[in-house]
N, C-alpha and C positions, 0 to 999 in steps of 0.2 A: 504493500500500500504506500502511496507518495506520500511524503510528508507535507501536509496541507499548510503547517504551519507555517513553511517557507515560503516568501513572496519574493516576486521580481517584481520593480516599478519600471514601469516605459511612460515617455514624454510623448507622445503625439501631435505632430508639429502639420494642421491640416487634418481637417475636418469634412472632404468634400466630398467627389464620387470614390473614391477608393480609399479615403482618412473611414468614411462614413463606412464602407464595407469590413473597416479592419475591426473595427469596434464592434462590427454585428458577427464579424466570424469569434472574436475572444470570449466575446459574451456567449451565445448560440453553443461556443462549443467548449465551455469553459471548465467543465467536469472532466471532459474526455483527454482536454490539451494536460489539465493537472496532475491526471494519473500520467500520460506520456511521458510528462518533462520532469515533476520527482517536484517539482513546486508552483504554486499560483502567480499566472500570470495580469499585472493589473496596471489598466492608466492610469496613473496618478494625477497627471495634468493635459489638457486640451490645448494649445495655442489654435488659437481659431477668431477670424472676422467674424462670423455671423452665431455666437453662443445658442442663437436659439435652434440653429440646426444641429448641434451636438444635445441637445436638451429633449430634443424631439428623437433620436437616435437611444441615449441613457443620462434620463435625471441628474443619474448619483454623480455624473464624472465632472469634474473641477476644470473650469476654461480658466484663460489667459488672456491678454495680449500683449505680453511681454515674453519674450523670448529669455532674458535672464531669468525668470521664475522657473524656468525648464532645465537650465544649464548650470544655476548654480546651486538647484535642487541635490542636495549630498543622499538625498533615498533612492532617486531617480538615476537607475542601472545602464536605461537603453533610449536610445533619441531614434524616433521613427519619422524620418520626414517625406512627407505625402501633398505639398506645397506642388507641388511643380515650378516648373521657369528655372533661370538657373540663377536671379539673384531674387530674394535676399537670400534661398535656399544654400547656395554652397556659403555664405557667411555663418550662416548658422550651423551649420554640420562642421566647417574648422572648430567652431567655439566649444560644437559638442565634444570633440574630436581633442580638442587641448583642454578641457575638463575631465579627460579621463571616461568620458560617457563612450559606449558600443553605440555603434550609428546603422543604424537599416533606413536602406534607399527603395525607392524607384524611378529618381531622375536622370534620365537617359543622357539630357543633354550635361549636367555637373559630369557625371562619369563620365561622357564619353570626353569632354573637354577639360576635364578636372582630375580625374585620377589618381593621377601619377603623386600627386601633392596631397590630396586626403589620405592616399595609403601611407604617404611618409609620414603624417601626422597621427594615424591611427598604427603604426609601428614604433613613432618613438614615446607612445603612452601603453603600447602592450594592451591594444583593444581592437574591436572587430569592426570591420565597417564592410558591411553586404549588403546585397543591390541586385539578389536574384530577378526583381519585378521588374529590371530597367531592359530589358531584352526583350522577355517573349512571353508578359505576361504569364500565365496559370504555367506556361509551359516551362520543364526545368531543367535549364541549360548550362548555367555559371557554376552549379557543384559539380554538377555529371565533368564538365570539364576540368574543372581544378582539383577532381576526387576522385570519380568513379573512373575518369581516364587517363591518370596524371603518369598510367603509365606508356601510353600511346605515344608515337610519334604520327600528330595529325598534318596532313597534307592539303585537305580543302574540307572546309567548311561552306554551307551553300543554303540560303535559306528566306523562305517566304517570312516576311517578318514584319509586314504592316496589311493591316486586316481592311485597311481604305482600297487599296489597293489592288487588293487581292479579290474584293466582293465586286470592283468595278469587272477588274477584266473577264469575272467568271460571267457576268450579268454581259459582256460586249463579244462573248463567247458560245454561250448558252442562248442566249433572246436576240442575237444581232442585233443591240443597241450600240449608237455610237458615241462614241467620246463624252459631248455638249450631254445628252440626254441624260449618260450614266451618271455621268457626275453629280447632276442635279437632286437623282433619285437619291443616291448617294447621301447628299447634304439635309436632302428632306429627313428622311430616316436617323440623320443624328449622326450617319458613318462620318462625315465629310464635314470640317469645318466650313464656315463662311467665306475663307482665305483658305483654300487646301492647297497652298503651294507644299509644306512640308510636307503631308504624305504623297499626291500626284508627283511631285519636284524629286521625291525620291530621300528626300534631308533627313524625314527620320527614319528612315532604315539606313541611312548612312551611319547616323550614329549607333546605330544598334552592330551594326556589321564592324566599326572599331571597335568595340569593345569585345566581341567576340573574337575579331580579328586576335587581339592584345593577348587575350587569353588561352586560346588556341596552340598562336608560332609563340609565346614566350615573349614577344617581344612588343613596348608600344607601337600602336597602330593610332595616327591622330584624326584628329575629321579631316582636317585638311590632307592625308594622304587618301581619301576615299575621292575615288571618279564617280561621278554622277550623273546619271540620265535618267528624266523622269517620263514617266508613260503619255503624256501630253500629243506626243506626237502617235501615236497607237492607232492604226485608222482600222476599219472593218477589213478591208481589204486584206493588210498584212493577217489577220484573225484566220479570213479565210483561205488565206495560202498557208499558213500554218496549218491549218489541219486538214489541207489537203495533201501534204508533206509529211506529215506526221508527226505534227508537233502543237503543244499548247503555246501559248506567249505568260510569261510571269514576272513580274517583276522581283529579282530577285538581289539580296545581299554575297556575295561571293568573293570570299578570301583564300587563295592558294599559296601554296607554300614550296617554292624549289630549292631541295637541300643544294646546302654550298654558294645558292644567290640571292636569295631576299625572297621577300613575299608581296604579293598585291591583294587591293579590298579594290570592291568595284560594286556598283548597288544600277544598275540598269535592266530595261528589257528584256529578256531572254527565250529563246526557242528553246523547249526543252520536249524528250523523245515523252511520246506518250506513254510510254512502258517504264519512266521516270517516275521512283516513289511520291517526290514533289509535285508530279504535273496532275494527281486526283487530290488538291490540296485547293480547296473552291471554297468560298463565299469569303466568310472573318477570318476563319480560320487561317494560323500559320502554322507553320514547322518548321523544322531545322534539322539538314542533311548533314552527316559528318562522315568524311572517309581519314583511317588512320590504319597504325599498324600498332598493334595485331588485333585489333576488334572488327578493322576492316568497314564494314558500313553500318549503318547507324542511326533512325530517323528520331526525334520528338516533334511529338503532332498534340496539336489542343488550340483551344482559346488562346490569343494573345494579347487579349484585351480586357477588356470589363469588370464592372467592379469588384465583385466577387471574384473569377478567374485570378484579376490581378492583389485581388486581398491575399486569396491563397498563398502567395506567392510570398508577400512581404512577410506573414503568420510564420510562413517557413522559416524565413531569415531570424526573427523574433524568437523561435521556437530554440534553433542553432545557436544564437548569443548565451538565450538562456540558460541553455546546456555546458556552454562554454563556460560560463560565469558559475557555474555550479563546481565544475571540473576541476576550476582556477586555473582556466589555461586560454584566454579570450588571445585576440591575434594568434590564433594558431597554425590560420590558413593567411597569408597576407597578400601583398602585389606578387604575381607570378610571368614578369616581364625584368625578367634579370639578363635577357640578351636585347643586344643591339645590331638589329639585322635589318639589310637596306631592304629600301623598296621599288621593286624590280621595275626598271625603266620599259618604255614601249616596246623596245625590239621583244624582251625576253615572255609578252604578254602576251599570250597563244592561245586564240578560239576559232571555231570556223564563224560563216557568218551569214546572213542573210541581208541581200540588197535586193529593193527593189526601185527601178527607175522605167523612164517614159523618154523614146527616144525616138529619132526620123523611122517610120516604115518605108525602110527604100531597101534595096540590093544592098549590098555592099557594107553595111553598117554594124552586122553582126561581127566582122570580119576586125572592124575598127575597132572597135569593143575589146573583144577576146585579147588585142593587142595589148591594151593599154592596161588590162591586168596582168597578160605574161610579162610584160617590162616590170611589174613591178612583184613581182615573185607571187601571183596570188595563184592558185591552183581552183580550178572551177571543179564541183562535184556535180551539180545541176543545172539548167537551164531551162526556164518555164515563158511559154510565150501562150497570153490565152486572150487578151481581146486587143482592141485597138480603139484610140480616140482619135475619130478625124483621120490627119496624118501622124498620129503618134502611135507608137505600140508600147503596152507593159510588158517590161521583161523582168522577172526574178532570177538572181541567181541565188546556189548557197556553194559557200567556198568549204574548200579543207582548212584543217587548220591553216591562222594566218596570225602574224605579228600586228599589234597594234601600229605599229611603226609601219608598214607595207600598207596595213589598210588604209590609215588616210593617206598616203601617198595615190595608191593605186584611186584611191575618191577624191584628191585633187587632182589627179589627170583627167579623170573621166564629167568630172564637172565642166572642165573646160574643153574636151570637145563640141566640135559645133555639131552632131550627131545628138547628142545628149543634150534633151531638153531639160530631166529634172530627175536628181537624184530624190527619188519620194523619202526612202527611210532605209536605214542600215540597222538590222538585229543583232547582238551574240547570238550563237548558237553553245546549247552545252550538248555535244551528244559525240559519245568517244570513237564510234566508229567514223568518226573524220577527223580526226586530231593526231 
């Protein structure tokens, strides 16, 4: 039987859709967590704008608006911040952080831009700071990697990781809706901010794919090293030459790893095989692909959203400190980017690819074409020619593997043919029988 009489205090810094979910999962499940963890877990204090929404969630819990009422609280174990944005939040989390407090996150953009600095600061106080929620949601990713496979040597990581995203194109897939329309629905429904640049734009799985990146090759991965293309440009058309190809379109997080040269993160578009664990990965829902040695392949699939999925996820973290702090052994797991490994320039960046463009229907032009890619090292696998506009024809290709460096070579040459009226759109492709 756990000893009841032990208590852990945690500060709860936000009260909102997922401050509000953490407080109904501790409560809801607060017998079941006491016997798990060997003691009770309890919020001692709320930092929260609007007290009356914490009020209408549990009576009994004590708000704030002071962030020192939290920090230099000496009962108060765990600082759980659920604020979003990244200021004042990463001010707050240093503060918890050099008070000796364990800190559970789920702000993507502090960790993915912050990191490197809170782990130093929760190592030189000998305290925990986890942030399973800041990835993927319910889904759980950050221990599996830093525990369950720390004995792996992982090569790519690859992963649906924003549910905005993922519900359009299955909706511009499934219902041949296009872009403008899906978006809307999108927004209606609550998926889709008012401004959805960050999920359409691709920015927040960018930051979700550095930190996974980070965690993965051992080595920091920043935002600014992530390439980015957002699905904005996705028209029906490429939809349906995908899957007359044999391929989904996803937007995907993707970080590879080549022993002896660096590593790349890259969060764009992607033709992926249909017979790809990821490509029956539709509507909210994310996953995350991992190929390593010797587990080999690897999927987690679930919710990576919502506020329960994502309470789950922080309770986890909460639950972990708690244990930790029972143990007397908190930073036990800490930063796990002790190398310093580049990131791999254009030439060494290798996918095939999918282009499609609108060009003269004349004689002769196919001919120019095929040119302007063999000058540039591209190797052609397909070539699809199925209506015409006017005097223009669509042609698809999809290349064998190709260097980022060759590709837009070979797409500024072919831009400036007077043949080629318009390059429509260029895909990744992931699919290993062309690589």
């Amino acid at each position: 039987m756990a000893n009841k009489m032990k208590q852990i205090n945690i500060g709860l810094l936000g009260a909102g859709t997922v401050g509000g979910g953490v407080i109904l999962v501790l409560n809801q499940n607060r017998d079941l967590i006491t016997e798990r963890v060997g003691a009770e877990i309890q919020i001692k204090k709320v930092l929260a704008r609007h007290p009356e929404k914490v009020r209408a969630l549990d009576a009994s819990l004590p708000t704030t608006d002071k962030i020192e009422d939290i920090v230099n609280d000496p009962d108060i174990s765990i600082v759980v911040e659920l604020m979003g944005r990244e200021h004042p939040a990463l001010e707050y989390m240093e503060a918890a952080l050099r008070g000796g407090k364990n800190v559970v996150t789920a702000n993507k953009d502090v960790v993915a831009t912050h990191g490197k600095e809170l782990f130093e600061l929760a190592a030189a106080h000998h305290v925990d700071f986890l942030f399973e929620a800041a990835v993927a949601g319910g889904i759980p990713i950050i221990r599996p990697l830093k525990e369950s496979l720390a004995a792996n040597r992982i090569s790519k990581i690859m992963g649906i990781i924003n549910g905005t995203t993922n519900y359009m194109l299955t909706k511009m897939t499934q219902e041949h809706m296009d872009f403008a329309e899906v978006l809307k629905e999108a927004q209606d429904k609550g998926y889709a901010e008012s401004d959805p640049t960050a999920d359409v734009g691709g920015f927040d799985a960018a930051r979700k794919i550095a930190i996974l990146a980070s965690i993965a090759f051992n080595s920091r991965v920043g935002l600014d090293d992530v390439y980015v293309e957002g699905i904005d440009k996705i028209s029906s058309r490429d939809i349906e030459y995908a899957d007359e190809l044999g391929y989904v379109i996803k937007l995907l997080g993707i970080a590879k790893q080549k022993e002896g040269k660096g590593v790349s993160a890259r969060v764009h578009p992607t033709m992926l095989r249909k017979d790809h664990p990821l490509a029956t990965v539709n509507d909210v829902f994310n996953a995350v692909y991992v190929e390593g040695q010797p587990v080999g392949e690897a999927m987690f699939f679930g919710r990576g959203a919502g506020r329960m999925p994502t309470a789950s996820a922080v309770c986890g973290d909460i639950i972990e400190s708690t244990r930790n702090i029972l143990a007397g052994c908190t930073g036990r797991v800490g930063c796990t980017c002790y190398e310093a490994k580049p990131m791999l320039p254009p030439e060494e960046i290798i996918s095939p690819c999918y282009i499609r463009m609108l060009v003269e229907d004349q004689p002769g032009v196919w001919a120019t074409i095929a040119s302007a890619f063999g000058e540039n090292k591209v190797s052609l696998k397909t070539v699809v020619q199925k209506r015409s506009l006017g005097t223009l024809a669509e042609i698809v290709v999809i290349t064998y593997g190709v260097s980022e460096f060759a590709l837009r070579k070979a797409a500024d040459a072919l831009s400036k043919l007077a043949v080629v009226a318009r390059i429509c759109n260029i895909i990744r492709v992931e699919d290993s029988t062309l690589e």
